[in-house]
N, C-alpha and C positions, 0 to 999 in steps of 0.2 A: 448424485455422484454414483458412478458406477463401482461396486463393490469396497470393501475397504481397506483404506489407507493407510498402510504401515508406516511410523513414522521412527526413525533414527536420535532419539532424543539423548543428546548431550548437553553437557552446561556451555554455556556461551557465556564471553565477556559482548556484549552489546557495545559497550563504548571503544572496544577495539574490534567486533567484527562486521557491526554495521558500516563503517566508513569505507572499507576494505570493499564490501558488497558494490557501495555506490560509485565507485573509480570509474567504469565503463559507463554509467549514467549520468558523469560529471560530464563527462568528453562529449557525451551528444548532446546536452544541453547547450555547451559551450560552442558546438560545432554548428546550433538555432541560432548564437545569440544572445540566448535565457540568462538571466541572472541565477546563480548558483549558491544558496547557502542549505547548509546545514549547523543545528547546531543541537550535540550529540555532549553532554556532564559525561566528564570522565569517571566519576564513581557511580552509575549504575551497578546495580546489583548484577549475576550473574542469573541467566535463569536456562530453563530444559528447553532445546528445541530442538528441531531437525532442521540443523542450518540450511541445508540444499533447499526443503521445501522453503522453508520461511525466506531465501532469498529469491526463489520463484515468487511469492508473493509480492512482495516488495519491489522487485523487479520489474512485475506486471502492474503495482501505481504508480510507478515511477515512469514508465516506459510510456503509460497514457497519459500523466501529467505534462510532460515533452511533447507529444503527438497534439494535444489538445489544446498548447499553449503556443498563444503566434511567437515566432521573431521578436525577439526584443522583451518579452514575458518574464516573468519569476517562477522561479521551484523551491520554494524550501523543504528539505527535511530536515524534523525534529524528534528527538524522541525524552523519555524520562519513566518516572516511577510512582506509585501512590503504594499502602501500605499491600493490597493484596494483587495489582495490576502493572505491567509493563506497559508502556504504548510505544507504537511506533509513526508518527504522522506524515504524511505527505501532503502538501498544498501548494496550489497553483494557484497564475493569476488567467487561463486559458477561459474559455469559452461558458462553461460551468455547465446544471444541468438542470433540466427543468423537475420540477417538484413531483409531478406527473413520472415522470422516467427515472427517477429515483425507487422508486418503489421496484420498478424491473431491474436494473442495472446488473444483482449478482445472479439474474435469471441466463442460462445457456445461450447463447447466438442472440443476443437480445443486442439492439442496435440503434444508438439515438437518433433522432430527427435526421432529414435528408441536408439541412441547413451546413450542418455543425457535424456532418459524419468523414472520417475520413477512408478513402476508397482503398484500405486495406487492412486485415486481420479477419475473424468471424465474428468475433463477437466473443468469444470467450475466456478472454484476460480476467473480467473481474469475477464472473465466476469462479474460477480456478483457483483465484485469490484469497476468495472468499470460504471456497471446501479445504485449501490447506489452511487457514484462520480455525476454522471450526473443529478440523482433527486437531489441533492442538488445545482443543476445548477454548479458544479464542472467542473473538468478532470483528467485525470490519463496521467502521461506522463512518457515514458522509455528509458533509453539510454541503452545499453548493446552490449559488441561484445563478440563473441565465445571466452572463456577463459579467460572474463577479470572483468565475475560479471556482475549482471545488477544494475539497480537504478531506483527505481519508485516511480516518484513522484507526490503526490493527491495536487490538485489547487482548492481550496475553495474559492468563493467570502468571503468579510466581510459583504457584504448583501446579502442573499442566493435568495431572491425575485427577485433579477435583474439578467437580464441575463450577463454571462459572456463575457469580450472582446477575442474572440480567432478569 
């Protein structure tokens, strides 16, 4: 990442500004096809973020969940709480990725298989997703196998000032 990133940290209600964020990625899911759920507890806690970056993030798995998932596929997002962490998840039922190319995925212009690519972007959605994750002293974590959808999920402190246990 080139130099660093200021970020705008305010309290957010999650259970009312996430849904807000996902209205435009409802529409193009809907617009594939995609089955559309979300399912977002209305009493999360409130936590610090820089809502613009954090809905670039978000944005940017949701945007490659859709892109990555045929006609007729699923997206869920979910999110919830544990005593020191936020998550936010994204999962699809799309093409998924190999074990191999997981390892690269938050790397710059990095770009999977010719199979399973689609012929537009550079490659740097889940990096970017991954650098605003981490100024918020976050993480991005993915599970995914070839054919079976992936799932990525953003790990937010409830104090964004400390650093995370990983």
């Amino acid at each position: 990442m080139l130099g660093t990133l200021e970020l705008n940290l305010q309290p957010v209600n999650l259970s009312i500004w996430l849904p807000q964020v996902l209205i435009h990625w409802r529409e193009a899911a809907k617009d594939k096809k995609q089955t559309w759920q979300i399912t977002i507890p209305n009493d999360l806690p409130p936590i610090l973020v820089d809502s613009q970056r954090l809905a670039q993030a978000i944005g940017n798995l949701v945007s490659n969940a859709i892109k990555y998932t045929p006609v007729g596929g699923s997206i869920t997002i979910s999110a919830g709480s544990n005593k020191q962490e936020t998550w936010i998840q994204v999962r699809d039922s799309g093409f998924g990725i190999s074990a191999e190319e997981q390892a690269h995925i938050f790397e710059p212009f990095f770009r999977g298989g010719e199979e399973q690519r689609i012929k537009q972007g550079m490659g740097l959605g889940l990096s970017i997703a991954h650098n605003l994750v981490v100024a918020h002293n976050g993480r991005i974590e993915v599970e995914s196998a070839v054919n079976q959808g992936s799932e990525f999920t953003i790990w937010l402190p409830k104090d964004p000032l400390t650093e995370p246990n990983t």
